[in-house]
C-alpha positions in Angstrom: 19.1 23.7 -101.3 20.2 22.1 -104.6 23.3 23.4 -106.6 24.6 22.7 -109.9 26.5 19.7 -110.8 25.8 17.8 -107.4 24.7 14.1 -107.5 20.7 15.1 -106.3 19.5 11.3 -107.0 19.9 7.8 -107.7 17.7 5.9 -110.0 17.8 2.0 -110.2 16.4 -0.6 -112.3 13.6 -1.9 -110.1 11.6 -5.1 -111.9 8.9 -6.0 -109.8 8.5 -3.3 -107.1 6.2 -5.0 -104.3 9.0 -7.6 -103.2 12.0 -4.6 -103.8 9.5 -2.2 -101.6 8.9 -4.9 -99.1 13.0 -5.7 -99.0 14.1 -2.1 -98.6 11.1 -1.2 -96.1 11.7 -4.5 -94.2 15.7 -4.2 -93.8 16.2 -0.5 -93.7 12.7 1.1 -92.5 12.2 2.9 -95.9 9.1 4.5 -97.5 8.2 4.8 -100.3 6.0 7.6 -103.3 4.3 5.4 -106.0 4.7 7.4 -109.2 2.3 5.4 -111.4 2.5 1.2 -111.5 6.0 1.2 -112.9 8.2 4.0 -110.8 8.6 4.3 -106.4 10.9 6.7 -105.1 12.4 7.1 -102.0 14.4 9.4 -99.4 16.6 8.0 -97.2 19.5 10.2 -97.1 19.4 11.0 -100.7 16.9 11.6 -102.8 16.1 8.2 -105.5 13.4 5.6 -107.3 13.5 2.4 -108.4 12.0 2.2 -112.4 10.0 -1.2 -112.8 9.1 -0.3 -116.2 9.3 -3.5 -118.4 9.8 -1.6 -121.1 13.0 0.6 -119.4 16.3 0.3 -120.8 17.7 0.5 -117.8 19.9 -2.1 -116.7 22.2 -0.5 -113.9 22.0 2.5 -111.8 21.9 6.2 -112.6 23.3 8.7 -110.9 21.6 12.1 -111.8 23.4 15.7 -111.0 21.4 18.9 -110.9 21.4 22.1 -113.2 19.5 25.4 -112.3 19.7 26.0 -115.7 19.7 22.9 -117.8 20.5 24.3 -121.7 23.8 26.0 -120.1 25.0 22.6 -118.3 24.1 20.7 -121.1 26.6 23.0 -123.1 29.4 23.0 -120.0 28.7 18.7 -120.6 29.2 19.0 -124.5 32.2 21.5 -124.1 33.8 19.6 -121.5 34.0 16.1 -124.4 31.0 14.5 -123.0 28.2 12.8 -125.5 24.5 13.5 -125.0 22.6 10.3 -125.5 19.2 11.8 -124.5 18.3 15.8 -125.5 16.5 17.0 -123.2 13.0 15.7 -122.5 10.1 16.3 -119.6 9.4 14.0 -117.2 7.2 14.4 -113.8 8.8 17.0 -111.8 10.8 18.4 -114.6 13.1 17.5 -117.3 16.6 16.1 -118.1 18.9 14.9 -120.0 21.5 12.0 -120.1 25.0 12.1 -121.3 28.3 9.5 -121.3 32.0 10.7 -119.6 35.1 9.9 -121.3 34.9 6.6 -119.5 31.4 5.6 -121.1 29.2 6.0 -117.2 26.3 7.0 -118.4 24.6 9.9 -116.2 21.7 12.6 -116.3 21.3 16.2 -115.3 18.2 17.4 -114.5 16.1 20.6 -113.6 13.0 21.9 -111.8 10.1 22.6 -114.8 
């Protein structure tokens, strides 16, 4: 079961996706769900995808917590001194939004629908 402010998945910058599929299924035995040409997730322990998206500004990894109720953790984030740096927005599966700590790491929350 999921609970509120645990790390629920890992997303990673990804490029090309058919040679870092073929790494990771080759040296670790893992499998992939194609989510379109640009995203592949996996679960292997914990729950992650790789985003190939050319266009993604992602250049490191992003470690995203969970919230059963997303407007009320987004307020615990802002009250606590973090800095929203994407409002909440949908995505496949549900919807999310990213904030920085005091130390700059940049990280989401997200929620079911």
């Amino acid at each position: 079961m999921r609970e509120d402010g645990k790390i629920d998945y890992v997303e990673m910058p990804g490029g090309d996706l058919a040679p870092l599929k073929a790494f990771y299924r080759d040296a670790f035995g893992w499998s992939f769900t194609d989510y379109g040409p640009d995203y592949v997730a996996y679960n292997e322990g914990l729950d992650g995808g790789f985003d190939g998206d050319p266009a993604s500004r992602m250049d490191k990894p992003l470690v995203v917590l969970f919230a059963h109720d997303l407007e009320a953790m987004l307020a615990k984030v802002e009250a606590a001194g973090g800095k929203v740096v994407r409002p909440i927005f949908e995505f496949p599966g549900g919807r999310r939004f990213h904030f920085t700590d005091p130390s700059g790491n940049e990280l989401a929350v997200w929620s079911e629908g």
